[in-house]
C-alpha positions as CSV (number, residue, x, y, z in Angstrom):
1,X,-38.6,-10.1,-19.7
2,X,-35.6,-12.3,-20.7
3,X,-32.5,-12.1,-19.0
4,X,-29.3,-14.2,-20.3
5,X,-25.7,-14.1,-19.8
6,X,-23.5,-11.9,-21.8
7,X,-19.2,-13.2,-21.8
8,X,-16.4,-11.5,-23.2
9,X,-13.7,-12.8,-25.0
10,X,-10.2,-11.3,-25.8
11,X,-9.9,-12.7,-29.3
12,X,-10.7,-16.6,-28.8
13,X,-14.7,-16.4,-29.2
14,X,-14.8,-17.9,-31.8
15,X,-13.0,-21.3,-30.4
16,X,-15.7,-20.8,-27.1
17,X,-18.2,-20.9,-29.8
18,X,-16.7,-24.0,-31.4
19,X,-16.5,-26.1,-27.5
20,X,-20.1,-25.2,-26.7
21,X,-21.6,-25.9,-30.0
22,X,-19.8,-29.3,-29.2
23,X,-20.5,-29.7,-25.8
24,X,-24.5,-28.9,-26.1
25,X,-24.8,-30.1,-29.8
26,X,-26.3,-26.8,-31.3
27,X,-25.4,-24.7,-33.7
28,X,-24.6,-20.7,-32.7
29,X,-26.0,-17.7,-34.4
30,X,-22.5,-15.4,-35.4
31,X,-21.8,-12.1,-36.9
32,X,-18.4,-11.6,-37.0
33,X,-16.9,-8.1,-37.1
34,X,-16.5,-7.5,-40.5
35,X,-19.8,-7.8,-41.1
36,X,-21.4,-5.8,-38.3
37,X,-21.4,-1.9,-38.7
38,X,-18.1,0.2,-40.6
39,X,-17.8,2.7,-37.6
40,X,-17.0,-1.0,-35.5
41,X,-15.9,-2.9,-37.9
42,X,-12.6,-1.1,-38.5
43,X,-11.6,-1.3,-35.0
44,X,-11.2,-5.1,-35.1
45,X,-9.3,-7.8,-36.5
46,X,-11.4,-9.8,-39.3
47,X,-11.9,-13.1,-37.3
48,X,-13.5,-11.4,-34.0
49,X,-16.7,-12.3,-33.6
50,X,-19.0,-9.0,-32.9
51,X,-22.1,-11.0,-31.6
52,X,-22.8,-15.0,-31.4
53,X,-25.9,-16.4,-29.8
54,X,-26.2,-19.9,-28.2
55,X,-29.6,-20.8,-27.6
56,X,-29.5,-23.8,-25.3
57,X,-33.2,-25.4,-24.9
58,X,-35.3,-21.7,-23.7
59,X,-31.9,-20.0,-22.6
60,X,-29.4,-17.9,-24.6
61,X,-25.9,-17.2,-23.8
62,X,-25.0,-14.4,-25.4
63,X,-20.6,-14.3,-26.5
64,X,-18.5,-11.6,-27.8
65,X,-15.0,-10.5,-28.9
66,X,-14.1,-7.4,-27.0
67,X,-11.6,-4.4,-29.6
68,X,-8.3,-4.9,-28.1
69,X,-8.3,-1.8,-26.4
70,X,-10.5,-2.9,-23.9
71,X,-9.1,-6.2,-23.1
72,X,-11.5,-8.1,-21.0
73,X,-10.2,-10.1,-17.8
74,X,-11.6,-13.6,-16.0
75,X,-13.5,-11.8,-13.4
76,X,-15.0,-9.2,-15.1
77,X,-15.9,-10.7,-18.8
78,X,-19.4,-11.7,-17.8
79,X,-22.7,-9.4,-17.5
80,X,-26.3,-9.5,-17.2
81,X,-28.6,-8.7,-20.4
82,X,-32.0,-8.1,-19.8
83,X,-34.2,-7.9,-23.0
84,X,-37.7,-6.1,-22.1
85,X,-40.3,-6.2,-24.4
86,X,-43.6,-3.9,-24.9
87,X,-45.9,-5.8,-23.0
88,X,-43.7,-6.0,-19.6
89,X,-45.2,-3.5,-16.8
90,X,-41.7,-2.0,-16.4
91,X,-39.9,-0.2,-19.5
92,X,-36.2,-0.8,-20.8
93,X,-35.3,2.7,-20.1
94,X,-36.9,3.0,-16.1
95,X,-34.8,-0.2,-15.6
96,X,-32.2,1.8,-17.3
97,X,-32.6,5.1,-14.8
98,X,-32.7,3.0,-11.8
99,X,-29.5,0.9,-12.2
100,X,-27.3,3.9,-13.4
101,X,-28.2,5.4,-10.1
102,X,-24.4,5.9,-8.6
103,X,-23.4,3.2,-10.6
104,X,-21.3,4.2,-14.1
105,X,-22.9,4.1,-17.7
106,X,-20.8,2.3,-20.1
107,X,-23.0,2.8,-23.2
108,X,-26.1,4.7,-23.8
109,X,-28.6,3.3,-26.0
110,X,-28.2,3.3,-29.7
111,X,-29.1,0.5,-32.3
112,X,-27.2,-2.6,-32.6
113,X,-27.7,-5.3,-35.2
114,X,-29.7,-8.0,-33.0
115,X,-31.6,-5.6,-30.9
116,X,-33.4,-1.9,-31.2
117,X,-32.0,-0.6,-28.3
118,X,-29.3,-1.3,-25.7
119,X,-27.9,0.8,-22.7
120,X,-24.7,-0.8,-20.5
121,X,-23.8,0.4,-17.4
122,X,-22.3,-0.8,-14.2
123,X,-24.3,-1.0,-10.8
124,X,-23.1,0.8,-8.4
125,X,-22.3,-3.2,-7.0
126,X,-20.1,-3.7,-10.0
127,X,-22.8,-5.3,-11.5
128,X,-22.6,-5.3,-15.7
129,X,-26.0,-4.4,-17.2
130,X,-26.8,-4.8,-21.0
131,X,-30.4,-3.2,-21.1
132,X,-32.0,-4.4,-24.6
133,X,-35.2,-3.3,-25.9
134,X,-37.0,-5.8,-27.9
């Protein structure tokens, strides 16, 4: 099991990326928007970036633009990913059933360019859950 940190952006990922490429010397892994799937990639402008990866020694930060309709706000722009693979004694989606309990699902799994499956939700601690499936 992996677990990284997952920030949101309102448009200016793309310069986060460029300070902590600089900052840590590395270079980020980016899909921008208009390459990521039509049904998304309609709903944002051309520069947004739709999923960049910062691997910094073993860790990954994980940044995105959020679509302007869901403007994102300091506070409440970072959440939890937790990739589990096949060979971990507890599966993405019991992980999945336990966390939703009162809490709120945002997004229920479906296939995304950089993992097979991914189910977001809210604790019901206000806790932001990405729930990957490697």
């Amino acid at each position: 099991m992996q677990i990284n940190p997952y920030v949101s952006f309102n448009g200016n990922c793309a310069e986060a990326v460029a300070l902590y490429e600089k900052a840590f010397k590395i270079k980020a892994k980016v899909i921008q928007y208009k390459d990521a799937p039509k049904e998304v990639s309609r709903l944002a402008p051309e520069n947004f970036i739709y999923h960049a990866q910062l691997r910094i020694n073993d860790d990954i930060i994980v940044l995105q633009d959020v679509l302007p309709q869901y403007a994102t706000q300091i506070g409440n722009n970072v959440m939890i990913t937790l990739y589990v693979d096949e060979y971990d004694t507890v599966t993405a989606r019991e992980i999945f059933r336990v966390l939703k309990e009162d809490g709120e699902i945002e997004g229920k799994a479906e296939q995304c360019l950089w993992t097979k499956c991914i189910g977001r939700l809210t604790d019901r601690f206000g806790v932001s859950w990405n729930i990957c499936k490697c």
